[in-house]
Structure formats: C-alpha cells, structure tokens
RORO-783499 format. One record per residue (C-alpha): residue number from 1; x, y, z. Coordinates in Angstrom, 2 decimals. Each point is the difference from the previous one (the first is absolute). Last residue first. Layout:
<sites>
num = NUM; east = X; north = Y; up = Z
...
</sites>
This chain:
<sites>
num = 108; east = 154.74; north = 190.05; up = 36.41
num = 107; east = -3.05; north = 2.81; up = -0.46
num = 106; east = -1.20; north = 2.91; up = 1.58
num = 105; east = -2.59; north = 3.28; up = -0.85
num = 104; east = -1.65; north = -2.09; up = -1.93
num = 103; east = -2.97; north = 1.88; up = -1.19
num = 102; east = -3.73; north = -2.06; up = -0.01
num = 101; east = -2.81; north = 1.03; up = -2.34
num = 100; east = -0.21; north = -2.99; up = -1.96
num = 99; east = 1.37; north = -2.62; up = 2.04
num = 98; east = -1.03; north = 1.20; up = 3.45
num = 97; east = -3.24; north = -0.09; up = -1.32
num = 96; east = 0.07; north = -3.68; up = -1.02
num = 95; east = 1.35; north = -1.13; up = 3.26
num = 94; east = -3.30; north = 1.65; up = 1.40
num = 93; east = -2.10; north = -1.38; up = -2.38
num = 92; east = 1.52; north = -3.01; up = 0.64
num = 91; east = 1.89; north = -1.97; up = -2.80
num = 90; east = 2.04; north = -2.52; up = 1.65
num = 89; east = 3.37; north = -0.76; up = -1.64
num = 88; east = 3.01; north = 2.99; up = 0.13
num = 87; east = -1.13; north = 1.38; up = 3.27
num = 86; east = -0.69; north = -3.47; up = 1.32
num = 85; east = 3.12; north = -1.31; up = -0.60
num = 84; east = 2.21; north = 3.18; up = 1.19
num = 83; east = -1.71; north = -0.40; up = 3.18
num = 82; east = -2.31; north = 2.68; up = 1.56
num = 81; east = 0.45; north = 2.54; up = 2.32
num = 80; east = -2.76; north = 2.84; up = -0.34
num = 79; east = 0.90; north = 3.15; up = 2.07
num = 78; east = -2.27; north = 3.18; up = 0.99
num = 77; east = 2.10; north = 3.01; up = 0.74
num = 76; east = -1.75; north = 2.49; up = 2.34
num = 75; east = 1.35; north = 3.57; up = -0.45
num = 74; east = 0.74; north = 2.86; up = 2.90
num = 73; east = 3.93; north = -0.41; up = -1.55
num = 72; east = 1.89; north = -1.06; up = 3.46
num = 71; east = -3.30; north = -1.98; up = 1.47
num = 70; east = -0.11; north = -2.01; up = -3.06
num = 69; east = 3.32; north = -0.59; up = -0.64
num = 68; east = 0.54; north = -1.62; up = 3.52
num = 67; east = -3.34; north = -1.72; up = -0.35
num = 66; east = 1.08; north = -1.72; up = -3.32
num = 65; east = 3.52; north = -0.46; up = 1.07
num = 64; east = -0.93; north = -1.53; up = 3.10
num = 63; east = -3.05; north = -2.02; up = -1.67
num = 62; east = 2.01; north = -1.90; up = -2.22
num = 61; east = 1.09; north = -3.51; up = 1.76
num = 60; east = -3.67; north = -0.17; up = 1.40
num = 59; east = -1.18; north = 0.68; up = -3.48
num = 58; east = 1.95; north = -2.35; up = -1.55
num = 57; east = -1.41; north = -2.64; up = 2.50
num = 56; east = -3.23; north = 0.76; up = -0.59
num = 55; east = 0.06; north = -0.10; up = -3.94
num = 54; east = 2.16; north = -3.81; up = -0.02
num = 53; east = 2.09; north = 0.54; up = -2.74
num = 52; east = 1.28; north = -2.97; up = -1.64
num = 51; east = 3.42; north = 0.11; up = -1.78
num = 50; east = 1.29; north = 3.49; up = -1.60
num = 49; east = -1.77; north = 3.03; up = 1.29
num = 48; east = -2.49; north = 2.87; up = -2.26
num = 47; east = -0.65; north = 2.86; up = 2.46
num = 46; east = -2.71; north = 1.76; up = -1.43
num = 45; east = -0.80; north = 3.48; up = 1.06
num = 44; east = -3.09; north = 2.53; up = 0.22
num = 43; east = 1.46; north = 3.28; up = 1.66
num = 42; east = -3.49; north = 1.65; up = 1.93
num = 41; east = -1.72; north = 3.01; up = -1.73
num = 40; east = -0.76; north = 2.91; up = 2.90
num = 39; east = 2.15; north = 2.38; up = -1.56
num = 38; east = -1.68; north = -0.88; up = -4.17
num = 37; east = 1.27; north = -3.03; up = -2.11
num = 36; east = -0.79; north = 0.39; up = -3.59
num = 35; east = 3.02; north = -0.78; up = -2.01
num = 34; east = -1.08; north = -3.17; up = -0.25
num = 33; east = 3.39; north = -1.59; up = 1.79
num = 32; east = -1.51; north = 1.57; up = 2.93
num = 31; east = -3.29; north = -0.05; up = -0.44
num = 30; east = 0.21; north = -4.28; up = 0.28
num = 29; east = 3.14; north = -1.92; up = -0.61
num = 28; east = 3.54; north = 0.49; up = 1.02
num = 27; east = 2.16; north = -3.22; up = -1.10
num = 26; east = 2.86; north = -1.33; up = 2.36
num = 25; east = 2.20; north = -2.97; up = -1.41
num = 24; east = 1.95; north = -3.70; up = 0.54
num = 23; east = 0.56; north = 0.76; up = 3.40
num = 22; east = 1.48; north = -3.90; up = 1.35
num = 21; east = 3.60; north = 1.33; up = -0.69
num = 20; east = -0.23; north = 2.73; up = 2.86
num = 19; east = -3.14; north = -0.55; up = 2.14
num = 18; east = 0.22; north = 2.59; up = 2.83
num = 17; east = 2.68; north = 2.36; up = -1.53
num = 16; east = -1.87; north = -0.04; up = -3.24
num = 15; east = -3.26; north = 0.91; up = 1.83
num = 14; east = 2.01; north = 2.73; up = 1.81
num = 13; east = 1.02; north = 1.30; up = -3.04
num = 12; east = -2.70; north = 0.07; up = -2.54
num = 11; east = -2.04; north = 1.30; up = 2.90
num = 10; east = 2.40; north = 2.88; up = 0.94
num = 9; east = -0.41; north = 0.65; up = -4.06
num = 8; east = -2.94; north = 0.17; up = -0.37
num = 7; east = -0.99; north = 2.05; up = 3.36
num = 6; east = 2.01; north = 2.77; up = -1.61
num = 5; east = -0.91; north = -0.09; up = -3.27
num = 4; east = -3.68; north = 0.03; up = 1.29
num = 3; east = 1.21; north = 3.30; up = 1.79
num = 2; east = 0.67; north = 1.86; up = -2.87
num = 1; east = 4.20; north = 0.41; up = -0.38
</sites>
C-alpha cells in the first residue's frame, strides 16, 4: 500500500471516530488528487461537517490526528473544514477547485 493510502485511510478513520454522524465527507484536492504530487507535496483535504463549522475549532479537535499522521508518514496534511452548506452554496475559487479537481476518498 503507497504511503498516501496509508495516511488516507488512518485519517478517514480517526476523523470518523472523532465526529461520527456529523462527517458528511473527505475530498483530497491539490497534486495529490492531480496525479502530480511529488515527496515533498503536502495531502490537501476537505473535511465537509454537518451543522456549522466553526474552522478553529475543527482544527483544534483535528490536530492530533493530523500531527500524529504527519510525524508517522514524514508528510504535512493541510485540512479545510467547512460545512456541508457552504460547500454546496458559495462559489469560492477555492470551493470551486475542490469541485472540479477534488477525489472523494469518503462519503456517508
């Protein structure tokens, strides 16, 4: 299993364990779900959560798993949360990347 598999699929978990029902779904974005990502290319996810989503907060909740997997696979993952609501309405450019180029790699 390539290590991006790897640090996938601890995050799908552990994410899940922290926020069960409320995880609506995980997209990789960026090189990664390009096909372009090189060693030193960082793990681009959004974390899409039912209810408001306070980005801080998330984050604080997160940043175990994040480091943990981080200092296990040499890789730094960069996380997005962001409510279901404003994933599916608001039309950043950002948003709007994530869209097009984005790979669920988990969904309810």
């Amino acid at each position: 299993m390539r290590k991006i598999e790897k640090v996938l699929r601890r995050f799908k978990e552990e994410i899940h364990r922290i926020y069960g029902e409320r995880l609506k779904e995980i997209i990789l974005y960026g090189s990664w779900a390009r096909g372009t990502a090189t060693k030193e290319s960082d793990i681009d996810l959004v974390v899409i959560l039912k209810g408001r989503v306070f980005p801080g907060r998330e984050i604080d909740r997160m940043i175990d798993v994040i480091t943990e997997l981080g200092l296990e696979y040499g890789v730094l993952i960069s996380v997005y949360p962001i409510s279901e609501r404003t994933f599916r309405h608001v039309k950043s450019p950002l948003i709007l990347n994530v869209k097009r180029e984005g790979v669920v790699v988990w969904r309810r």
